[in-house]
N, C-alpha and C positions, 0 to 999 in steps of 0.2 A: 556578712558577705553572702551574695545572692552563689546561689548550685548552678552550675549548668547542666539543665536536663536534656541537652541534646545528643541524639545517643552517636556514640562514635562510626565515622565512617567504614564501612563494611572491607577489609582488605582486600577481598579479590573482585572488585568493582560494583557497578551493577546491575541488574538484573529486567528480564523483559517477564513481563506479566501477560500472558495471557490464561483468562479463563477455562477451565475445562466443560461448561457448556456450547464455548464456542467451538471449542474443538472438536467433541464430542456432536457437534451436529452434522447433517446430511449435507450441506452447503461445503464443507470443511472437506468433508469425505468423496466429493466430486471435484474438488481441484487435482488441478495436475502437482507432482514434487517440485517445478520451477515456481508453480504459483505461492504454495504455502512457502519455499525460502525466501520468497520476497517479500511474505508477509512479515518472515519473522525480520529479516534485515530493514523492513520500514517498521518496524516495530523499535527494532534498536534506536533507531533518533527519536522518539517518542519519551519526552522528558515530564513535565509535568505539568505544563500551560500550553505546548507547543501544537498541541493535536490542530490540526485544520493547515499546518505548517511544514510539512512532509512532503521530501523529494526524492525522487524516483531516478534517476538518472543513469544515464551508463558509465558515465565519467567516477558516479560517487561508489560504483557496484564493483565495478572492476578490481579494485581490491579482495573484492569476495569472491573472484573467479569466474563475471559475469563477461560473457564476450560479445554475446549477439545481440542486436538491436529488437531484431525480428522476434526470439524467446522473450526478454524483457517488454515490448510490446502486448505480447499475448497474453504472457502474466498479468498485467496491471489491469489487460482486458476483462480476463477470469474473474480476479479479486471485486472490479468493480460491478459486473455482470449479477455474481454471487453476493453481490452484498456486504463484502468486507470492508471497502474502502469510498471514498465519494471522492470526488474533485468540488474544489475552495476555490482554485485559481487557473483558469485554463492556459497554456501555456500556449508560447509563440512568438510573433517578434509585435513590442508595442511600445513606441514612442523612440523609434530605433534600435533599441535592444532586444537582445533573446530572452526570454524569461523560460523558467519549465514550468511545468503543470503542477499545482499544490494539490496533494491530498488529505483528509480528515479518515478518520478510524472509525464506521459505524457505530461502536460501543465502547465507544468514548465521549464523554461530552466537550464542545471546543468552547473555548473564552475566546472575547470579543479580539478581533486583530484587525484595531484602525486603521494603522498599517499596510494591510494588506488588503485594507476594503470589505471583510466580512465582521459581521457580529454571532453574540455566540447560538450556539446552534446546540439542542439536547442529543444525547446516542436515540439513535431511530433504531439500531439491531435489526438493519433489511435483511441480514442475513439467515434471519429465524423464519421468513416468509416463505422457505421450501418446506413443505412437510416431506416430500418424499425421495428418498436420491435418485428416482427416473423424473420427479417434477424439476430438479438443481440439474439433470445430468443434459436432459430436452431444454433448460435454459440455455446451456454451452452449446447445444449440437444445431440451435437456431442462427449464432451469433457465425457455426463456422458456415453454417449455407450462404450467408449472408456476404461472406469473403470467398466463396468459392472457388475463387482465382485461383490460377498454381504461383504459388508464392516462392519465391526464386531468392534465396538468400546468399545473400555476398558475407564469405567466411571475412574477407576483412574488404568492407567496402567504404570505412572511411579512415578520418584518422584518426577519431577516438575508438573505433573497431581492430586497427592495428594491433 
């Protein structure tokens, strides 16, 4: 009779992996608190072929106590700016429907999603491209000249903002 060497599932579920050189770097250390919980909460749907398949959404956060469009926004901004995160699939409306925007995990490597229209793609780790946290920190501080605009946010200005 053959053994089952598969080891039993872990009881208190499981668990987000990230690395402590990612964390431990200057890119890491120039996000704002909104940006790194949203890395960890897109970290959470990160299974084990999915990477390239990740959504952001405010519909999917709001559980996690996320309210504003405009914070959610600037985070994904940060994350991607920084090197954390890329987009697979730009979102919007195409072929009549809404789709959202996909994203992959710089240090992660993604498998192919025919699917979804990409193939797989190796971890690039753009995120290691700062050496210094005033080189990561003058990345953010060009992206916000760039929006300079006074940005005027509606606490509930839709009806997934409600």
């Amino acid at each position: 009779m053959a053994h089952n060497k598969k080891k039993p599932a872990d009881p208190r579920g499981g668990h987000v992996r990230i690395y402590w050189e990612l964390i431990d770097s200057v890119a890491w250390r120039s996000l704002g608190y909104a940006s790194q919980s949203l890395f960890l909460l897109m970290r959470r749907k990160l299974m084990g072929t999915n990477n390239g398949n990740i959504s952001a959404t405010l519909g999917d956060l709001k559980h996690y106590g996320w309210k504003s469009s405009s914070t959610l926004a600037k985070a994904l901004k940060e994350l991607q700016l920084l090197g954390f995160i890329a987009v697979t699939r730009q979102g919007g409306i195409a072929f009549g429907q809404k789709v959202c925007t996909l994203y992959r995990f710089t240090d992660v490597d993604v498998y192919e999603f025919p699917k979804l229209g990409f193939g797989p793609i190796a971890a690039t780790n753009d995120w290691k491209k700062f050496a210094s946290l005033a080189e990561a920190d003058a990345a953010l501080a060009l992206t916000e000249e760039n929006n300079s605009g006074l940005r005027i946010s509606k606490r509930i200005g839709s009806e997934s903002e409600a």
